[in-house]
C-alpha positions in Angstrom: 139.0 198.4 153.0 140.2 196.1 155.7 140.7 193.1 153.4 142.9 195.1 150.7 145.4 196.2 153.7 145.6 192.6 154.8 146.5 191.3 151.4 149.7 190.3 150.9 152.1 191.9 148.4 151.1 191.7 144.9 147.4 190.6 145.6 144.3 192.6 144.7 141.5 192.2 146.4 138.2 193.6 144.6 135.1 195.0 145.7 133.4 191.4 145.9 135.9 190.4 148.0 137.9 187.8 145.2 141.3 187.9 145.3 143.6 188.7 142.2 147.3 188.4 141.7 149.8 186.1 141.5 149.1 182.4 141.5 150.0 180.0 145.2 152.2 177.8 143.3 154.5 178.1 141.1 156.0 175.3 138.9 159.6 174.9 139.0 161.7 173.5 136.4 161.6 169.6 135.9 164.8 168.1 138.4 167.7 166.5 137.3 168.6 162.7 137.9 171.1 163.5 140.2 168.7 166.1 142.4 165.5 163.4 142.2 168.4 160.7 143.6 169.2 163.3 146.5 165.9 163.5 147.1 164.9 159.7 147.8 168.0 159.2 149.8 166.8 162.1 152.4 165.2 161.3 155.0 162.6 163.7 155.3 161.0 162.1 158.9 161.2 164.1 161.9 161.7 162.0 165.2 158.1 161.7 166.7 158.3 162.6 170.7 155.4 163.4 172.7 156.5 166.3 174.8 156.1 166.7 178.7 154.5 169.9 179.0 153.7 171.6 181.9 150.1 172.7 180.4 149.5 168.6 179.7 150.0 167.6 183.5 147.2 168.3 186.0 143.6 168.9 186.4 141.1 169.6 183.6 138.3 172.1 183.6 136.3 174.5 182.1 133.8 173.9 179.1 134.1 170.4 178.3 136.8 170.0 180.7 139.3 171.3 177.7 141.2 173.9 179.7 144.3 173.5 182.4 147.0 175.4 183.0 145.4 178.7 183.4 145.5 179.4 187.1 148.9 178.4 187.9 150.6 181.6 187.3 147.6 183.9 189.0 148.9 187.3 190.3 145.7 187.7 191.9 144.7 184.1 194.3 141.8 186.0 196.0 139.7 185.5 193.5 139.6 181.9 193.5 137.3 179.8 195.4 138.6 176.9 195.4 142.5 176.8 196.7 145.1 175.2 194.3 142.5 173.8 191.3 145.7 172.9 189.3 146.3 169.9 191.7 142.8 168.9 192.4 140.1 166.1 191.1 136.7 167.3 189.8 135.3 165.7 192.9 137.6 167.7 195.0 137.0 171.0 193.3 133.0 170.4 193.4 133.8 169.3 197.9 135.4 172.6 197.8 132.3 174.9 195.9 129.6 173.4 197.8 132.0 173.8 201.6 132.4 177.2 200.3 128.9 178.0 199.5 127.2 176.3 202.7 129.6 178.5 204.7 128.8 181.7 202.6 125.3 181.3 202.8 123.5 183.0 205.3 119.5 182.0 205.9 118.4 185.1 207.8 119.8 187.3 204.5 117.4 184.9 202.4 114.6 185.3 205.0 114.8 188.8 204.7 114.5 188.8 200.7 111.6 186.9 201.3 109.6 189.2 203.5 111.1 192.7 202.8 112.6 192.8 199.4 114.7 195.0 198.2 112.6 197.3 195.0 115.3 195.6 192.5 114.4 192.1 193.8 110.7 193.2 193.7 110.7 194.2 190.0 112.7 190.9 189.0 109.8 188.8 191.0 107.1 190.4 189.0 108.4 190.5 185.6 106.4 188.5 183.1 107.8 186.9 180.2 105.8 188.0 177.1 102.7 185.9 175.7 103.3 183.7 172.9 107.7 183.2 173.9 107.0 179.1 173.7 104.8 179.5 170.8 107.3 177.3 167.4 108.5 180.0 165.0 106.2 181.0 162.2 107.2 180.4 158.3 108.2 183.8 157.9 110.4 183.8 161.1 111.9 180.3 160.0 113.3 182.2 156.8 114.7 184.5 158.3 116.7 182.8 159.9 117.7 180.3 157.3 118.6 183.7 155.6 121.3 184.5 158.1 123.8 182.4 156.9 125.7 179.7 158.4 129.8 180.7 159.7 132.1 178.3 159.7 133.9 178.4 163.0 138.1 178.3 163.4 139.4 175.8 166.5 142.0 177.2 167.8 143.0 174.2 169.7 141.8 170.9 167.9 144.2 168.7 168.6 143.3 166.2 165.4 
């Protein structure tokens, strides 16, 4: 259903999800002399610029250190733990985690877990993984899953 309100006008989309309609490219009439001679003498070549973007300047971070940009219109700074991350070296971000978690940690809080823990923390403690979890996949369990099918993922920002 979804597919046959996203196709475009005068395609048909049937059950097995082919589509139908007209063809992608249509053949024009063969171009005069004069129109082919146009054609040569235009020069079709954009002017290749790199542009200064303010997304392209500063730090990088996140997965694979592909992300920047993102904190630099914040409404909400609170929520950072690291001040200004925009203008900051990995080194400098990682100086700022570790300050911020030796001054946030607090060793009679972790004593206390230790010796009177809380019933959540006591349930999490003596949970047991189930026998068998490191044992390799059997034959059956290896088709399945070679039965799943493979996706091929989009990149939304591959910049190749």
């Amino acid at each position: 259903m979804t597919n046959r309100l996203l196709a475009r006008t005068g395609e048909v989309i049937d059950e097995k999800g082919t589509i139908k309609g007209p063809p992608k490219i249509q053949v024009m009439d063969i171009p005069s002399e004069e129109e082919i001679s146009k054609a040569l003498q235009f020069d079709f070549q954009l002017p290749q610029k790199i542009e200064e973007e303010e997304h392209l300047r500063g730090a990088k971070y996140g997965f694979n250190n592909q992300y920047s940009g993102h904190f630099r219109y914040l409404q909400n700074p609170d929520i950072l733990t690291c001040l200004d991350p925009e203008n900051k070296t990995v080194l400098e971000r990682w100086e700022d985690m570790r300050k911020a978690e030796d001054e946030k940690f607090d060793r009679e809080w972790v004593l206390a877990d230790i010796h009177e823990p809380p019933e959540e923390l006591n349930e999490i403690i003596q949970f047991e993984l189930p026998k068998g979890i490191n044992e390799p996949f059997t034959m059956e369990e290896q088709t399945q899953l070679r039965n799943i099918g493979r996706r091929e993922c989009i990149h939304l920002n591959s910049r190749s």
